[in-house]
C-alpha positions as CSV (number, residue, x, y, z in Angstrom):
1,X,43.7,141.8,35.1
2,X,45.3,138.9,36.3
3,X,43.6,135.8,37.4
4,X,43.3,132.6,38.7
5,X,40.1,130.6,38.8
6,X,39.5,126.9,40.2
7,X,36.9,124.1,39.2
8,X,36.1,121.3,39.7
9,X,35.6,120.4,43.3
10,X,32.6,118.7,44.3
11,X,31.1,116.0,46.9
12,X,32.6,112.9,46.6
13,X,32.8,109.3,49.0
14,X,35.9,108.5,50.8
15,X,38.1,106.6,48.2
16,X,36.9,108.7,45.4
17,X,38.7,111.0,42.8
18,X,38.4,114.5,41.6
19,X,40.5,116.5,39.6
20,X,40.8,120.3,40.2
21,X,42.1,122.4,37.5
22,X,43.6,126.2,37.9
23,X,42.6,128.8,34.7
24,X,45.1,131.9,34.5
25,X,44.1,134.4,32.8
26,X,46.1,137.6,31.8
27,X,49.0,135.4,33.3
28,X,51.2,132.9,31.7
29,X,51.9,130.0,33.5
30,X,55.6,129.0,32.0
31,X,58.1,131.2,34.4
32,X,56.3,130.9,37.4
33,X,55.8,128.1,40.1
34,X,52.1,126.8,40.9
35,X,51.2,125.4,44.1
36,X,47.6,124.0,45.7
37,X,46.4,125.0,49.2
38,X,43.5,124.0,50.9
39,X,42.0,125.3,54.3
40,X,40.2,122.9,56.1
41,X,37.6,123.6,58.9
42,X,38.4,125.3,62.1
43,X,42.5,125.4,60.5
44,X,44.7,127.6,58.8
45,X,45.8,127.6,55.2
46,X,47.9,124.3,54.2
47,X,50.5,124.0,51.0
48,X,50.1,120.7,49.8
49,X,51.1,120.8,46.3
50,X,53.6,122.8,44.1
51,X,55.3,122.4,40.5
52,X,58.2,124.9,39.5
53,X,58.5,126.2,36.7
54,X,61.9,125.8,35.9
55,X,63.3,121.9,36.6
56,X,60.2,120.3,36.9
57,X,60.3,119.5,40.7
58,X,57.8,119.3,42.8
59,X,57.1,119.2,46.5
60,X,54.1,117.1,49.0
61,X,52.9,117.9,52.0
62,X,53.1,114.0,53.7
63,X,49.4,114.0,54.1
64,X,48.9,113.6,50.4
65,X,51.7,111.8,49.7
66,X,50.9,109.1,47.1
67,X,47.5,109.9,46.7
68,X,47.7,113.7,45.0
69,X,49.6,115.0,42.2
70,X,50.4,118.3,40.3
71,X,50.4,118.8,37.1
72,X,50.5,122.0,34.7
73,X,49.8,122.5,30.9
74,X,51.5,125.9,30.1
75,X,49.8,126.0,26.6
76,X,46.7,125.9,28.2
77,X,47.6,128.4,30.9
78,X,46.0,125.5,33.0
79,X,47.3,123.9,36.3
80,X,45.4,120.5,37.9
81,X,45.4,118.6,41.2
82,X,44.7,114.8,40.9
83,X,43.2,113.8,43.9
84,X,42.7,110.1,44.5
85,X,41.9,107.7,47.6
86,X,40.6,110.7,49.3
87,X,39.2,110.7,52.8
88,X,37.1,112.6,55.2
89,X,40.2,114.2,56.3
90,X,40.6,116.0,53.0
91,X,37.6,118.0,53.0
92,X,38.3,121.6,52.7
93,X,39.0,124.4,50.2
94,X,41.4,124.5,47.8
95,X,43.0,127.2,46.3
96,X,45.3,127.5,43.3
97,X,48.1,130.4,43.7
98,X,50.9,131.2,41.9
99,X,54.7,132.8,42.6
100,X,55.5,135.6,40.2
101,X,59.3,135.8,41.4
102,X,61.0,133.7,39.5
103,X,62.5,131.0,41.2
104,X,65.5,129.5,40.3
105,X,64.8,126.0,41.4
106,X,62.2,124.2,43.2
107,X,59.4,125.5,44.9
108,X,57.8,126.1,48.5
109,X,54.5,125.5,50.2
110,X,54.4,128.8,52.4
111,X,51.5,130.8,51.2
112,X,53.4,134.4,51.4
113,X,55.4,133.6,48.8
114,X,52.6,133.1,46.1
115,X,51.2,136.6,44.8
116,X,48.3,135.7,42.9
117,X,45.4,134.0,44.3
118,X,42.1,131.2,42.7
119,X,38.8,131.9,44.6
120,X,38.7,128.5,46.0
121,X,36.5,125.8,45.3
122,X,35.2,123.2,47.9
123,X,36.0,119.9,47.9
124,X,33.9,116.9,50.5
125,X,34.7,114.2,51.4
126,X,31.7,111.8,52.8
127,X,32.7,108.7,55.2
């Protein structure tokens, strides 16, 4: 059974840092792009993140630009989101979800194109 399960989120002060990570399981990670959404209170689900799997590209939303970053170990069947400076703002859950099309470049933040789906974990942020 495939599956994708997120940790590391927690409560943290404005300015802080956490890292997420993303465990597959019954999935490899190496042909298929990764991206991080989170759904914040009272909105809909965001893509903020992605890596592809193919050329190494990845794509921001603007709100986390130069404060987040993807990264993936495929060995470890493990992808991670580096959050740092975060804010009030970024309070919300964050899910992990993968594309099992392979793409042949890039990736995209719309969630209908990922198939397979973390739990969530919740990340706040106190002002």
């Amino acid at each position: 059974q495939a599956q994708l399960v997120e940790s590391g989120g927690g409560l943290v002060q404005s300015g802080g840092s956490l890292r997420l990570s993303c465990q597959a399981s019954g999935l490899v990670l190496d042909y298929h792009a990764i991206g991080w959404f989170r759904q914040r209170p009272g909105k809909g689900s965001e893509g903020i993140l992605c890596a592809s799997a193919i050329d190494d590209t990845t794509r921001k939303d603007p709100s986390v630009e130069g404060r987040f970053t993807i990264s993936r170990d495929n060995g470890k069947r493990t992808a991670y989101l580096q959050m740092n400076s975060l804010k009030p703002e970024d309070t919300a859950v964050y899910y992990c979800a993968l594309e099992f099309r392979p793409r042949t470049a890039g990736c995209v933040l719309t969630p209908q194109d990922y198939d397979y789906w973390g739990q969530g974990t919740q990340v706040t942020v106190s002002s």
